[in-house]
Structures are given as structure tokens and as C-alpha cells.
C-alpha positions as a Markdown table, in Angstrom:
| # | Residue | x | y | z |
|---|---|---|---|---|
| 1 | Unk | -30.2 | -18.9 | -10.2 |
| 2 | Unk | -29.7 | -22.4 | -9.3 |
| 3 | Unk | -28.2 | -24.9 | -11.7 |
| 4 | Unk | -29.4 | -28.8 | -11.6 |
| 5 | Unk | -26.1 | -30.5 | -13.7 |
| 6 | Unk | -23.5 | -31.9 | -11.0 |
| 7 | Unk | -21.0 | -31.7 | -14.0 |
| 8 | Unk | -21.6 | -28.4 | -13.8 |
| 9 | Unk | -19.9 | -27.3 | -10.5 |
| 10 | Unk | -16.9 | -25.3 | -9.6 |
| 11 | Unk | -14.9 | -24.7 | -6.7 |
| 12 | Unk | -16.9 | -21.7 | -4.4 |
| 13 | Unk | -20.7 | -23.1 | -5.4 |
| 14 | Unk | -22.8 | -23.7 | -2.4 |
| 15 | Unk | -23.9 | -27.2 | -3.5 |
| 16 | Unk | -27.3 | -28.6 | -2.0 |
| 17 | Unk | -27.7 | -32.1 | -1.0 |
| 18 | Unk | -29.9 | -34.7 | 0.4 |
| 19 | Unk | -29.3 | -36.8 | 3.7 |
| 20 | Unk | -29.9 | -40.6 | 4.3 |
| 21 | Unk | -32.9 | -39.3 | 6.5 |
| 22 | Unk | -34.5 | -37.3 | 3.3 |
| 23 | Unk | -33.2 | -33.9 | 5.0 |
| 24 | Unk | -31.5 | -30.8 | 2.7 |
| 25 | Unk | -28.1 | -29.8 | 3.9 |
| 26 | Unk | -26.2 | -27.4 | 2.0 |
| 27 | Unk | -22.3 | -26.6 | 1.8 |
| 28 | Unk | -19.7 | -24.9 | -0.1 |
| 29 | Unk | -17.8 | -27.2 | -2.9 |
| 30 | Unk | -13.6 | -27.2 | -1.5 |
| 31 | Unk | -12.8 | -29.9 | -4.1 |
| 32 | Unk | -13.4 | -32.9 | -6.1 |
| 33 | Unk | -12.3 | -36.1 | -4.5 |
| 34 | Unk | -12.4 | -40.0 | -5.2 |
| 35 | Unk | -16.2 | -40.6 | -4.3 |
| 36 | Unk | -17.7 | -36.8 | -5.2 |
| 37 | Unk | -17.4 | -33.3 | -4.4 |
| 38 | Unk | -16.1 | -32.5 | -0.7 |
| 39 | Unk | -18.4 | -29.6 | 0.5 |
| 40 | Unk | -17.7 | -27.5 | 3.7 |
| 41 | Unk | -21.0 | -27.5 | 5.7 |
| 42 | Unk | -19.5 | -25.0 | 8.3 |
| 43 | Unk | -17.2 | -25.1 | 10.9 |
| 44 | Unk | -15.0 | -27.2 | 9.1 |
| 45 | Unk | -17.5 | -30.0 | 9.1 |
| 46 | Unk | -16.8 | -31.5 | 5.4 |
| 47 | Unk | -19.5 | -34.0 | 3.1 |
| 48 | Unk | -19.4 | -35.8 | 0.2 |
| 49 | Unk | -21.8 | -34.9 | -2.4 |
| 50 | Unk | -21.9 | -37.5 | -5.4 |
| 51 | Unk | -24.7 | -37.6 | -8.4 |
| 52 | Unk | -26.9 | -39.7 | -6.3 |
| 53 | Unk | -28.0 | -37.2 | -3.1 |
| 54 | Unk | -27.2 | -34.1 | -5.3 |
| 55 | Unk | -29.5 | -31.9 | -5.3 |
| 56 | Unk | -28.4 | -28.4 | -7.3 |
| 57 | Unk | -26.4 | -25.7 | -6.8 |
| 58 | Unk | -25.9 | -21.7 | -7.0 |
| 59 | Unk | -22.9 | -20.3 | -8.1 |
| 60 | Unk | -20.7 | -18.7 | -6.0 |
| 61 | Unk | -18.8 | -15.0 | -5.9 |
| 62 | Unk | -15.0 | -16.8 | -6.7 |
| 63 | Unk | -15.9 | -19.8 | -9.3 |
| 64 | Unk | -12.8 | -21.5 | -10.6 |
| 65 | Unk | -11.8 | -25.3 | -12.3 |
| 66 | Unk | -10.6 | -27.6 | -9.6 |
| 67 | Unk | -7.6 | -28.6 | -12.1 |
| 68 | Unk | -5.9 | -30.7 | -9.3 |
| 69 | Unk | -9.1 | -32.8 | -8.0 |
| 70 | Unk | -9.7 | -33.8 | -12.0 |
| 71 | Unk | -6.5 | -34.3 | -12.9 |
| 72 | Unk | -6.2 | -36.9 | -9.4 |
| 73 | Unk | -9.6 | -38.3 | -9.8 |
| 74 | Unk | -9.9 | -38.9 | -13.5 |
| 75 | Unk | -12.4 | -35.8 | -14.1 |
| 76 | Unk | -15.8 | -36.4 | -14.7 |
């Protein structure tokens, strides 16, 4: 089941978004930072997803609140 609301994702949700060149990447949400979500694409290789090249997500085995991220970044 995928899920369309970025307010909506959790630390462990793959999160699916679009590149500059109108390509899908996907990734797996580590934490919420200044400009967005900071994904892991795979081998290390980390992205930032933010409302406007969000594209949903599924929710992962492990979901849990990224406290630290909201507390640092005002929460959204």
C-alpha cells in the first residue's frame, strides 16, 4: 500500500521521488533534515526528498518518529 502525504513518513519508509531529468528514484527515509527527508538510495549514496519531487511512499517493516530530526528542524 503506498501512501501520497509527505507529512506522513517515518523513519524505514522507502520514499519515491522524482529527479531534475523527470526520472523515479527511490530510497529509504534515515532522517528529517533542514531542506527535507534524507533518503539512502544504496550504497550509502543519500538524497533529499522535499514536498516538491515527492512522489509517495510504502511503509517500511521498522517505522518509527524521527523525534530528533523534528525537534532540530522545527517539525513539519
Amino acid at each position: 500500500m503506498s501512501n501520497t502525504n509527505y507529512g506522513d513518513i517515518l523513519v524505514g519508509d522507502v520514499v519515491y521521488f522524482t529527479t531534475p531529468q523527470e526520472q523515479t528514484g527511490k530510497g529509504k527515509a534515515i532522517m528529517m533534515g533542514t531542506y527535507g527527508w534524507v533518503i539512502d538510495r544504496g550504497n550509502g549514496q543519500p538524497h533529499v526528498v522535499t514536498p516538491e519531487n515527492f512522489v509517495k511512499f510504502n511503509k517500511g517493516r521498522n517505522r518509527r518518529e524521527d523525534f530528533l530530526g523534528k525537534f532540530l528542524n522545527g517539525g513539519y
